[in-house]
Each structure stands twice: as structure tokens, then as C-alpha cells.
N, C-alpha and C positions, 0 to 999 in steps of 0.2 A: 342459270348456273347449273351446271353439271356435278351431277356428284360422283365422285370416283369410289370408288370401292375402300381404299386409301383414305379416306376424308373423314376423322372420326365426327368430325365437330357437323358435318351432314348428316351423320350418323345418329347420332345427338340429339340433333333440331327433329329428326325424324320422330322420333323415340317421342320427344316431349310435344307433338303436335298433337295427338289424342289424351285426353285426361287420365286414362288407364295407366297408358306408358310413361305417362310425367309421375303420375305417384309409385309406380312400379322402380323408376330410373332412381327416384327419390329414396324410396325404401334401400333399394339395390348398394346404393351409394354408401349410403348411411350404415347400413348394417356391413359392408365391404369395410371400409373407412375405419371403422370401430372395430373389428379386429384387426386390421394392422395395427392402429396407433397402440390396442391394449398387449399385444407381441410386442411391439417395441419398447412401451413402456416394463412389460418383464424383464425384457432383455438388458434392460438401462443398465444396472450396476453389474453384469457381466464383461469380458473383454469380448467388442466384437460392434456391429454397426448397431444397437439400438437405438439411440438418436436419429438417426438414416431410417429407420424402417417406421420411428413415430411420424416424419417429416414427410416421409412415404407416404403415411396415410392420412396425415394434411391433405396433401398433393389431391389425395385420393377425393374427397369432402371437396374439395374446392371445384371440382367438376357442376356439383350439387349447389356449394352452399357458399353466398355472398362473404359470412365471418370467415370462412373456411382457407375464402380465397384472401381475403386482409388479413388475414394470421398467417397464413404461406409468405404473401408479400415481406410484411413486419418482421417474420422470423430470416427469411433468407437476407433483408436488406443487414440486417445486424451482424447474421454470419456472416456476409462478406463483408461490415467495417472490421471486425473482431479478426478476419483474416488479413485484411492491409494491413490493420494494426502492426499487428506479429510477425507478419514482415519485413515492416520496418524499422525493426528493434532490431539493437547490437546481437551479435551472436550468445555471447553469453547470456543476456536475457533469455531469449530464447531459449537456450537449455535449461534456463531454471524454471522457466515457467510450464514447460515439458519435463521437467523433473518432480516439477510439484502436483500435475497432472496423474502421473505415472503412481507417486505414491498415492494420491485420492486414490486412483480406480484401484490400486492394490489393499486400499483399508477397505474397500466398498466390498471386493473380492472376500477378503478374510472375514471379512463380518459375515457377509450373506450365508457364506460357505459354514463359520463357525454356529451363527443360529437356524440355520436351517438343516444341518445336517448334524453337526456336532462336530465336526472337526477342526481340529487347531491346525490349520493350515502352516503357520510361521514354525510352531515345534517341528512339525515334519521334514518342512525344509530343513533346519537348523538341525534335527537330529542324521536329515541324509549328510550336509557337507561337512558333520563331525564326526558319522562313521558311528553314531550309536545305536 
């Protein structure tokens, strides 16, 4: 078999065929892996991809590691029932259940924001669209 330049998984095989490079790829993994998923887990209760970036570094583990890759499998298999699901609900469900969404991530915002910084996010708002 030919290995192309392109071919990571030759690439791979190459890496873990001496003991050095399996524990080095190992470590590499591992310590890669564990900060994305710990960025994304920070990132969770902000608006933006942090679920995406812990999933990322699933992704990342599962190159390495057998649970890694059946946690990847398990997780993605459930996003997509959770996504036919929601597709095939009436329209209005759907806007409720992206409405109910919409307020979580906005209490998860106002909390985070109000104990970690001190500020009352909702006043703010409430005092810009009453002009006081």
C-alpha cells in the first residue's frame, strides 16, 4: 500500500509503529484533547459554539482512545435522533421549544455575567429601552 502524503491514518500507523511514538501520539492526544474539550466546556454557558468545540475535542480523543471514540459515536448518534425529532414537530412547537432554549441560554448569560462580574445585565437592558 502506498502512503500518500494526504493519508493521515498512514500517518498514524507510522507514528504508533515504534513505542516512543505510540506513547508520544498518546500523550500528544490526550493533552491536545483536554484542552479543547476544557475551552469548550468554559465556553458552555456563553452564546456561541461551546458544545461544537467540547465535541471537537471528543473528536480529538477518539483518534487515541477506544471510550473516546464510543462517546463520539453515542453522542452524535442522539444529536441526530434529537435533530429528526425537531423536525418533525409542527411549526409552533418548534418555536417553543427554541423559545425555551433562547431563554435557558439567556438566564445561563445573566447569571454567569451577574456572578462573575457583578453586573445586572436585565437592569441595563431595561434601563437603555426606558431611557433612564
Amino acid at each position: 500500500m502506498t502512503d500518500s502524503p494526504g493519508n493521515p491514518t498512514g500517518f498514524l500507523d507510522r507514528i504508533r509503529s515504534n513505542p516512543t511514538g505510540r506513547l508520544a501520539l498518546k500523550i500528544g492526544v490526550g493533552i491536545l484533547g483536554t484542552l479543547v474539550v476544557v475551552t469548550g466546556i468554559i465556553l458552555i454557558p456563553f452564546p456561541g459554539p461551546g458544545w461544537a468545540i467540547v465535541i471537537l475535542g471528543l473528536a480529538i480523543w477518539a483518534v487515541e482512545f477506544t471510550w473516546a471514540k464510543r462517546l463520539l459515536h453515542f453522542t452524535r448518534r442522539h444529536v441526530q435522533a434529537w435533530t429528526h425529532w425537531i423536525l418533525k414537530q409542527p411549526l409552533h412547537l418548534r418555536a417553543l421549544i427554541g423559545l425555551a432554549g433562547f431563554i435557558f441560554i439567556s438566564a445561563v448569560v445573566w447569571l454567569s455575567v451577574k456572578l462573575t462580574m457583578g453586573i445586572d445585565l436585565a437592569s441595563l437592558i431595561w434601563n437603555f429601552i426606558t431611557g433612564k
